[in-house]
N, C-alpha and C positions, 0 to 999 in steps of 0.2 A: 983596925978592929974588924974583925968578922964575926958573920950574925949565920946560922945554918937552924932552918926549920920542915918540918912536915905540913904539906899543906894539908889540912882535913877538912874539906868543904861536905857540909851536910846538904838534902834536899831546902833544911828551913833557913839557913847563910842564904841562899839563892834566890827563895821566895821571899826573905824579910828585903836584899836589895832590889828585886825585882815592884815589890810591894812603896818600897819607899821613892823609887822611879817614878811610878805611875802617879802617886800622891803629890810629889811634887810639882808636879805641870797641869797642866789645862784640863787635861783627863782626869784627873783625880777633882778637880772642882766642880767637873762637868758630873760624874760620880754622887758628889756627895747632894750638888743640888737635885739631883735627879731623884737618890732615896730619900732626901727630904721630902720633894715633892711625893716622892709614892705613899711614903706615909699620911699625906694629908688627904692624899686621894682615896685612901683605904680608909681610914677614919671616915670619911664625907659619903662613901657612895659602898661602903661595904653592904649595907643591909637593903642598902635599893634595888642590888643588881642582883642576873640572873648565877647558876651555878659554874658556867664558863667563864661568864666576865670577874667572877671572885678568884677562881683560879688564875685566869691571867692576873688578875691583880697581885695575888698574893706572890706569882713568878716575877714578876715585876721589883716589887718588893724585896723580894731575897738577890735577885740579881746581880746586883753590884755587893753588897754588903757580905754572902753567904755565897754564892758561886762564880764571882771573881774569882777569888783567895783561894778557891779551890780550884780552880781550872788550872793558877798559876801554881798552885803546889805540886798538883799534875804534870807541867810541863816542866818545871823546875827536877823533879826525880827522874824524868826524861832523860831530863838536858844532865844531869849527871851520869846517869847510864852510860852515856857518851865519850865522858870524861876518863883519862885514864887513872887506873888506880893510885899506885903510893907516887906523890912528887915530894922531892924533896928539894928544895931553893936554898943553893949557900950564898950569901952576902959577902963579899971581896971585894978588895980595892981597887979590882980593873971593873969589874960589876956581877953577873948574875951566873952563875953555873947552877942549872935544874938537871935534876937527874930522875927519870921518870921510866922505870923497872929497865934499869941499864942502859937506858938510850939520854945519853946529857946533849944539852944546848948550854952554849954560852952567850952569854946578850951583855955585852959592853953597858957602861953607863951613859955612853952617847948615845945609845939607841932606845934608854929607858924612855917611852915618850913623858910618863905622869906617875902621881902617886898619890892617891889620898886617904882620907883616913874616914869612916863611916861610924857610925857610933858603934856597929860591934866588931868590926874588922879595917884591915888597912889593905888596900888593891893596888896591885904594880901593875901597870900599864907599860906593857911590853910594844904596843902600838895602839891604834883608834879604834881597834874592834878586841883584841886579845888579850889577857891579862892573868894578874895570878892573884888569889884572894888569900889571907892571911887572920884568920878571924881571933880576936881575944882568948880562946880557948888553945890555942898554938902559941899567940904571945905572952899572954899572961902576963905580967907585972912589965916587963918587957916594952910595952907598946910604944908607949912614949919616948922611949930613948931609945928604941930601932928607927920610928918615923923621924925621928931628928936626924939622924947616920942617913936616912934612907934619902928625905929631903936634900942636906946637905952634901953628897955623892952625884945628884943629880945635876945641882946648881952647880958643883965644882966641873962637869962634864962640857957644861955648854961655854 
């Protein structure tokens, strides 16, 4: 069985796993208790303080919640700019052939390190830092029995 698709990674594919990274770990606890607290601190001392200390408060406040998410969206269309345009990843039996505006790589299945599946996309891990994003919008009905081929290609590798 061969499986051949177009990767289409948007700026928001990159910011929602970039987003769900950070929420998952200690940062993102660290995050939430923080604009909790800012909120209480804003309620409690808004109208005692001077015009400075309101604005820092109220930068405070948005900080994690309002310019996070935006700084990472920022970096996320960046970090695409970078990216080359059309790639296109066929799925075979020996493992990966990408073909990326005429220049292909081939990546065996021994060399696949990972694969998982994210609630809107599924990610080949080509090694520990590199990879290739596949989002529902490319797979479409598709998802769940390419990650099974893709899982089990793997496991048959090692």
């Amino acid at each position: 069985m061969e499986y051949c698709f177009k990767s289409d990674v948007k700026p928001v594919d990159l910011w929602k796993i970039a987003m769900l990274k950070i929420y998952k770990s200690y940062t993102g606890i660290i995050n939430i208790v923080f604009s909790v607290a800012m909120v209480f601190l804003c309620i409690r001392f808004y109208g005692e303080v001077g015009s400075f200390l309101r604005t820092v408060l109220i930068f405070l406040l948005i900080l994690f919640p309002i310019l996070q998410p935006l700084a990472i969206y920022s970096r996320s269309v960046k970090q695409l700019e970078g990216l080359p345009g059309e790639v296109t990843i066929n799925f075979g039996d020996k493992g990966l052939l990408i073909d990326c505006n005429g220049q292909y790589e081939k990546i065996y299945w021994k060399n696949v390190v990972n694969a998982y599946k994210q609630f809107n996309m599924v990610v080949i891990m080509s090694d520990d830092r590199h990879g290739y994003m596949l989002t529902d919008r490319v797979l479409g009905d598709k998802k769940d029995e390419f990650f099974d081929y893709l899982c089990g290609k793997i496991k048959e590798s090692r």
